[in-house]
N, C-alpha and C positions, 0 to 999 in steps of 0.2 A: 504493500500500500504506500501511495506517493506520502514523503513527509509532508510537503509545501498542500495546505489549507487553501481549496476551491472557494470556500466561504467562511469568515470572522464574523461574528456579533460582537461588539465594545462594546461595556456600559450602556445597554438598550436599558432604559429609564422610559415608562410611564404612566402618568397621571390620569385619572377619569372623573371630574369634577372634584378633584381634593382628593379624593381616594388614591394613593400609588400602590398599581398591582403588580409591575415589574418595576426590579431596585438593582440596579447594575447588572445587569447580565450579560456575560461573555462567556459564549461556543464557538467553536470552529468545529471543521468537516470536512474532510480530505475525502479527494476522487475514492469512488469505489467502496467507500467507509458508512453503513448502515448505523444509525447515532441512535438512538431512542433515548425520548425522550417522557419522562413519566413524574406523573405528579397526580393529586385530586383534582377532580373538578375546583376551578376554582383559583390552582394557583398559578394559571397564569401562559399556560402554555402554549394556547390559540391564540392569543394576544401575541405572544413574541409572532407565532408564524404569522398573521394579519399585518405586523411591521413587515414581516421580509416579503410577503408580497405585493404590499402597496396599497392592502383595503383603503376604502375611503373611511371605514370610520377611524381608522385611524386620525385620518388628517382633517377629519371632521369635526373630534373633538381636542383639537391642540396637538398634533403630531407626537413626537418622542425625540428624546432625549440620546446619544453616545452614536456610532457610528456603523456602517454595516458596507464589507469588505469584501472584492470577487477579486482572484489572484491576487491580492496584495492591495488592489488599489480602491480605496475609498468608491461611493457609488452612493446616488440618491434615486431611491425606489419610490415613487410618486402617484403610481397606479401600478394595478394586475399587467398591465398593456408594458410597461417599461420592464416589470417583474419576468415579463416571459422574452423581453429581447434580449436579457441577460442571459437565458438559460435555466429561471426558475419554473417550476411546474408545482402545482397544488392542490389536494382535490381536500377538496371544503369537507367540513362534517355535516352542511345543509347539502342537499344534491342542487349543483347550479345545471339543469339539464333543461331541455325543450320536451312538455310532454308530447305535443301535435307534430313533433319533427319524431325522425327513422334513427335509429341507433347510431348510421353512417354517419346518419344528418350533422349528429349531436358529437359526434367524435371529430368529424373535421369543422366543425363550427370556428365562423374566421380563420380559417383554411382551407376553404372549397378551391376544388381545383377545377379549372372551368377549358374550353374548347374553344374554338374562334368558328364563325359560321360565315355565311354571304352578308348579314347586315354586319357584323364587328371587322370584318375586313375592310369596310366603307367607312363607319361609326368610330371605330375605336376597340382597344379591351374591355371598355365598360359594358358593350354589349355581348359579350363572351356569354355562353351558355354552360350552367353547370356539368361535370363530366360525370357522371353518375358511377358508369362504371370502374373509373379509379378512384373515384371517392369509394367507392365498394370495397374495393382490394385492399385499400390504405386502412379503413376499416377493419377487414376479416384478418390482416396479417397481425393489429395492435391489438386484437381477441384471441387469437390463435396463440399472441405470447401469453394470455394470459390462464391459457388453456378452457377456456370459455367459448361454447358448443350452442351458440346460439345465434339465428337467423339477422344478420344487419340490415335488412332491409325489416324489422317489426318497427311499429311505433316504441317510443320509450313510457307513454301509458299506456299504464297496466301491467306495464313490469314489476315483478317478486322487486321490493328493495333490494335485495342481494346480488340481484342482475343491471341493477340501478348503479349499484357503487361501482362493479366490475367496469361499466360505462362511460362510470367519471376518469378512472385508473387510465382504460383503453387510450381515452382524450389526450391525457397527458405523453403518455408512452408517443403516441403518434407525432409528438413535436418535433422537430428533427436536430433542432439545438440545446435539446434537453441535456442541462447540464447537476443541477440541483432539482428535489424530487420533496415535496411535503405530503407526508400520509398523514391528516388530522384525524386519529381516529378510526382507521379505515375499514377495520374487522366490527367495528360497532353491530354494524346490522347483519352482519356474515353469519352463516351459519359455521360449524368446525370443519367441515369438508370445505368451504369457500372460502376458511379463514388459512387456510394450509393451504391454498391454492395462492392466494394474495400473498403468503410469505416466500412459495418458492418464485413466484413471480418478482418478489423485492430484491431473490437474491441473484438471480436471475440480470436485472438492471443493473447491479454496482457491480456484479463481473463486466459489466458494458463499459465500465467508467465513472458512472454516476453516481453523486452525492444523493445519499436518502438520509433525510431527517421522520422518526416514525415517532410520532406520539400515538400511545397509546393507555390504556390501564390496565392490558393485560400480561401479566410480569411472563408470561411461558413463551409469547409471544416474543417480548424484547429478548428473554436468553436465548431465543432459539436462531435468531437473523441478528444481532447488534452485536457490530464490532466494537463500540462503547455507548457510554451511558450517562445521562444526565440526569439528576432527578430535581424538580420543581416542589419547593413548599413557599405557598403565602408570598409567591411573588418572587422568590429568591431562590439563585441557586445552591442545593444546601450539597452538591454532592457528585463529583464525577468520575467514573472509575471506566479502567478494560472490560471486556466480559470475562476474560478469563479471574478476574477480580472481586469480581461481582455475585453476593449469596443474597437467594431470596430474602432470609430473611430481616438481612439489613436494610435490602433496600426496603423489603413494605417498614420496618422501623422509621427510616427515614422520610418517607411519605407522607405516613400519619401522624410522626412524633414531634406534636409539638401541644404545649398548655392548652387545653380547653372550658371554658370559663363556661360553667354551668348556669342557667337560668334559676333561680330563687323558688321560684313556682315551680321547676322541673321535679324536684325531691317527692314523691308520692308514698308515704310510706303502706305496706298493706299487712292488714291484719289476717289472724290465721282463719277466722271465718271466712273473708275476704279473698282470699287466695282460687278458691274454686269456686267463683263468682263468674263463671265462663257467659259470656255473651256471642264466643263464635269457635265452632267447634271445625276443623279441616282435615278430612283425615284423605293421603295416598291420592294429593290433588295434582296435577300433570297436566303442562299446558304449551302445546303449540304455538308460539311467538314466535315468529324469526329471530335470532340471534339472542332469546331470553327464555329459552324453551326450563319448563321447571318439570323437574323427578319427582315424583313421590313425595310431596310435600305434607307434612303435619305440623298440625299447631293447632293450640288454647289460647284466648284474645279474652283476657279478664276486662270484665266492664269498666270504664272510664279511663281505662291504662291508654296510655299514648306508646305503642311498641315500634323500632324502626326495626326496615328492611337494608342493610346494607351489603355489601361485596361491589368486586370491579364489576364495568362493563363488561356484558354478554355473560354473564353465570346467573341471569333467572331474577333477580332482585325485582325487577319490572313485570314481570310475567306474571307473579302470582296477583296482584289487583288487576290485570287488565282478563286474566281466567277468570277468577270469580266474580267480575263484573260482566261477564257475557261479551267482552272486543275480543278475542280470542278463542280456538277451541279449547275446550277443558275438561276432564274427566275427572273424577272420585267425588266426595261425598264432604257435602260443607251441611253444617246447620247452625241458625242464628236461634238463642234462647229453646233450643233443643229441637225447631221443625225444621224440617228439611228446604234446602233452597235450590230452586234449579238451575244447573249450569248450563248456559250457553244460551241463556236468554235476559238480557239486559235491562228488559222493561220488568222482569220479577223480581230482579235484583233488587231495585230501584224500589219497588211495592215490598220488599223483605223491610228496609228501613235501612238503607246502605246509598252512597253515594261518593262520588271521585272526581277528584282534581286530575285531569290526565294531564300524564307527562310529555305529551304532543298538543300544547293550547292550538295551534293555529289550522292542523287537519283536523283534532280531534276535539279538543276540548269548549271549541269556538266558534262564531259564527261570523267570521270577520267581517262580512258586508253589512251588518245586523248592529241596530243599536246595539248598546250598554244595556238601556231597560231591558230589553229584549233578551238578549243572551242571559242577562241574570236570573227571569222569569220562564223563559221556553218550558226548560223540562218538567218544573213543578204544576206547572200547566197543563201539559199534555200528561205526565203520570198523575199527580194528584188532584186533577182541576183545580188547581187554585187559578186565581187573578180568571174567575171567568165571574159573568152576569149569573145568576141562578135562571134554572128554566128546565122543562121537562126531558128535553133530548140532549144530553152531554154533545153531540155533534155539530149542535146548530147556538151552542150558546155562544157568546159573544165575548172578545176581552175584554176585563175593566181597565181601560188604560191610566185611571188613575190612579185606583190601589198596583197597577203594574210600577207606574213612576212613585209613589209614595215608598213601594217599598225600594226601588230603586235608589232613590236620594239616601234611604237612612245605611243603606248597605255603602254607598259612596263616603257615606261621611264615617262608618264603623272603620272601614277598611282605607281610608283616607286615599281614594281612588282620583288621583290629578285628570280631571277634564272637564269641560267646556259645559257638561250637562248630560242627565241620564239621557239624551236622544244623540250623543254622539256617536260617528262610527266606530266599533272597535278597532279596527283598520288601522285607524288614528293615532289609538293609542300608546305610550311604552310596553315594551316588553313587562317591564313590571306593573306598570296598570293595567295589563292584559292579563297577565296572570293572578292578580287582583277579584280581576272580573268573573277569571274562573272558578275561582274559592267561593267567592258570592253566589256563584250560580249553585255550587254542590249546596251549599250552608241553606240557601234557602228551599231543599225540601226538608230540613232540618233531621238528619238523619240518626241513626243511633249508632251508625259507625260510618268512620268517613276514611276513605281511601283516598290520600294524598300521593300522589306518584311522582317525586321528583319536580315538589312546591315551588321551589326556588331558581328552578333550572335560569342560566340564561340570564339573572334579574341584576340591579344593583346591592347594593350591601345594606342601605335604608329600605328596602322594598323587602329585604330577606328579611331582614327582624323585623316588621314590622308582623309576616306572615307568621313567622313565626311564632312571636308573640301573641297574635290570634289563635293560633291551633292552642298554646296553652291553655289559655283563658277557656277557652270552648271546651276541654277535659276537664280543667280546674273546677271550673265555677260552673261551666252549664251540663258536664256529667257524660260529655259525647267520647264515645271509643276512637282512638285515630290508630291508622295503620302507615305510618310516614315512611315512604322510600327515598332515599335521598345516595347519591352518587359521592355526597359530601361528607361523611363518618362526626368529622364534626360539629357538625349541623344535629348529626343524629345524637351524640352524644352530650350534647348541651340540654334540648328535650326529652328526650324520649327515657322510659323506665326501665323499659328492656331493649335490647338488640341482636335484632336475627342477623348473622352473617351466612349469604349465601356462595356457593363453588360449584360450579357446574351444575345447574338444578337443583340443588341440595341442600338442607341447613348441615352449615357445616358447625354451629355449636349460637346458643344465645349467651351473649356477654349482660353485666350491666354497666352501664355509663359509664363508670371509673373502672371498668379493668384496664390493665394495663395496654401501650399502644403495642407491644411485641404479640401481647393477646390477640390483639386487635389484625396486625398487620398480618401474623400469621394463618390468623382463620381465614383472612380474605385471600390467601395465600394457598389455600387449602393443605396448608402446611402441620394442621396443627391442632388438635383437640383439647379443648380446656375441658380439667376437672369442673367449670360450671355449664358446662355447656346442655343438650337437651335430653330430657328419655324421649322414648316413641310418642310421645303427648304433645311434647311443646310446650312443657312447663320448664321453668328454669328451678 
């Protein structure tokens, strides 16, 4: 591997309204050299890559601070557009694809290769006609590297996500000055068979030459393709080694390990009457999600307990609320206050007395074109009739739109939701006044247990506590069961009473809040079983 670094980060510093998420950070990355990069949600690590490829929001919100280096020589990355004349490539953790355009389409996008005809021979190149079938070839040869068995000529809706990501990959691989390589994430949605496919395809690329920078959370992953390592906490780099260097269990140490400063109202103590006070009973529950698929899942959900779900991305954390909520198939056997609830039907969920925060606000959780009122009102609406007129035919009654905005306003002003008026678009909104909207929307069927899935994704650090702070209060004081999954440990460990770590579909042991972070890091590690961890119940 060449010594001389294809890419340097200096001192990348920066700021997001007074908040600083990155605090000096310097990487380098030499040809051919697979880097991973690993940290929580959180500390920072999409951010560094959005500098090096020129997002706008970066320089939307005040740019950054220290400097960023190709061969040796200084360079200002000002858009995506300057980022790929350099030789950088990037596939986002959101899919940037066309869904009404052809796989081809989406692969050579701003790279169609076009023909000359009888009018562009008169006209100009501007009247060049696209060349379909090298756009085709160019296509099937950057799927073929990536051993991906699927038609270029399909639309890209209604592609499986995992066919979706392969897509974004392909795009990149096709550049022909590809010189540095960013995977955000990339195995997120993958299933294990796609995720082993995406890594021999990584290693595949830096035998090519090519710098690969991989962020990910999954540690089997980074040992299995990284020629080093960085690990991200809280914005900072706390830690860089070889792979040959490199033991799970320090890095998850490293990751997680650092002070976390409990909520006042988190402390719940329970009594021994108390204890099998079960409000939701899970037994041998198994749930088809792409890339979150869950084994054989058990668990006891004591009434008013706030319990989190954590582990890395793609080991099932997400799966079990979107199975027992009916978005997902799911099989075994759930019961709330001892009857039984049926799987794979959403609307009974919802009538059991259960509701969710999805951790996909903008396809799933939202109605983006749709007021505030609206979205916060729909569902309770349509499951419980509320916010309607009384009348004999529940089908022909009519909204009240006033008790709609009445209760609108008092949900804006609980949840201190920034905008304009309960009749604006969500559209409109911040990500965290969007995700705002979504907790209001679950909150007002007012549920006996609330499945919060990755609350905070995405938000600022005032929007996080603030939600936070709600879900307490709502256990505290008004008695509601919450089931909080968070990608953020501690997020989880600040609130919540108990915590599930899950590994591969699995609980791999329940902690409480103060065990240790070696505890901690090792469960998520599937490294590691605590003397506190579960019987076949799911009690701790």
């Amino acid at each position: 591997m060449s010594e001389s670094a294809v890419l340097e980060l200096i001192g990348i510093t920066k700021d997001y309204y007074g908040v600083t998420v990155l605090k000096g950070i310097d990487l380098k990355v030499k040809p051919r050299e697979i880097h991973g990069i690993i940290g929580e949600n959180g500390a920072g690590k999409s951010t560094l890559m959005n500098i090096l490829f020129g997002m706008s929001v970066i320089h939307e919100t005040g740019g950054f601070q220290g400097e960023i280096r190709i061969d040796g020589e200084p360079v200002v990355i000002d858009s995506p557009a300057r980022a790929m004349e350099l030789g950088i490539g990037m596939v986002h953790q959101e899919f940037m694809l066309l869904p009404g355009f052809s796989i081809a389409e989406n692969i050579k996008l701003n790279r169609e290769i076009t023909c000359s005809n009888v009018i562009s021979r008169v006209m100009g190149k501007s009247m060049e006609t696209l060349d379909f079938k090298a756009m085709r070839q160019d296509a099937r040869s950057a799927l073929d590297h990536l051993s991906i068995n699927i038609d270029e000529t399909l639309p890209v809706a209604g592609l499986p996500v995992g066919y979706m990501q392969f897509v974004e990959i392909a795009r990149e691989i096709d550049k022909k000055n590809l010189r540095v390589m960013v995977f955000d994430e990339p195995s997120a949605v993958l299933t294990e068979s796609e995720a082993g496919l995406l890594l021999e395809a990584m290693r595949r690329l830096s035998e090519k030459g090519i710098a690969i920078l991989f962020i990910t959370h999954r540690l089997d992953e980074v040992m299995a393709v990284a020629h080093s390592i960085s690990i991200l906490r809280d914005g900072q780099l706390v830690a860089r080694m070889e792979r040959d260097q490199a033991r799970i269990d320090k890095i998850a140490e490293w990751m997680v390990g650092r002070k976390v400063e409990r909520s006042v109202l988190a402390k719940r103590p329970v009594a021994e009457d108390e204890a099998e006070d079960v409000i939701l009973e899970i037994h041998d529950l198994s749930v088809e999600m792409p890339g979150e698929v869950v084994h054989r899942f058990d668990l006891k959900l004591r009434r008013g307990e706030i319990l989190g779900i954590g582990g890395l991305a793609g080991h099932g954390k997400i799966g079990v609320a979107n199975g027992i909520m009916g978005l997902y198939p799911a099989r075994g056997s759930v019961f709330k206050d001892g009857l039984p609830v049926s799987l794979n039907n959403p609307r009974q969920a919802l009538l059991s007395g259960m509701a969710m925060v999805s951790e996909d606000r903008r396809r799933v959780g939202l109605w983006m074109d749709e007021s505030i009122e609206m979205n916060i009102s729909f569902t309770a609406m349509q499951v419980q009739g509320k916010f309607l007129w009384p009348g004999p035919l529940e089908r022909l009654r009519r909204e009240d739109r006033t008790a709609m905005r009445e209760h609108a306003l008092t949900m804006i002003k609980d949840l201190d939701i920034r905008c304009t008026g309960p009749q604006q678009i969500v559209r409109h909104l911040s990500g965290g006044n969007q995700q705002k909207v979504c907790l209001a929307r679950a909150l007002t069927m007012k549920p006996d247990i609330l499945w919060a899935s990755e609350p905070t994704r995405g938000i600022d650090i005032g929007a996080k506590q603030l939600i936070l702070d709600y879900l307490v209060r709502c256990s505290r004081e008004g008695g509601m069961t919450i089931v909080m999954t968070s990608s953020e440990l501690g997020e989880l460990r600040r609130i919540c009473d108990r915590i599930v770590i899950m590994y591969e579909g699995r609980i791999s042991g329940i902690l409480p809040p103060d065990a240790s972070d070696m505890e901690f890091g090792m469960m998520m590690a599937g490294k590691y079983q605590s003397g506190k961890g579960v019987g076949i119940d799911g009690m701790a």
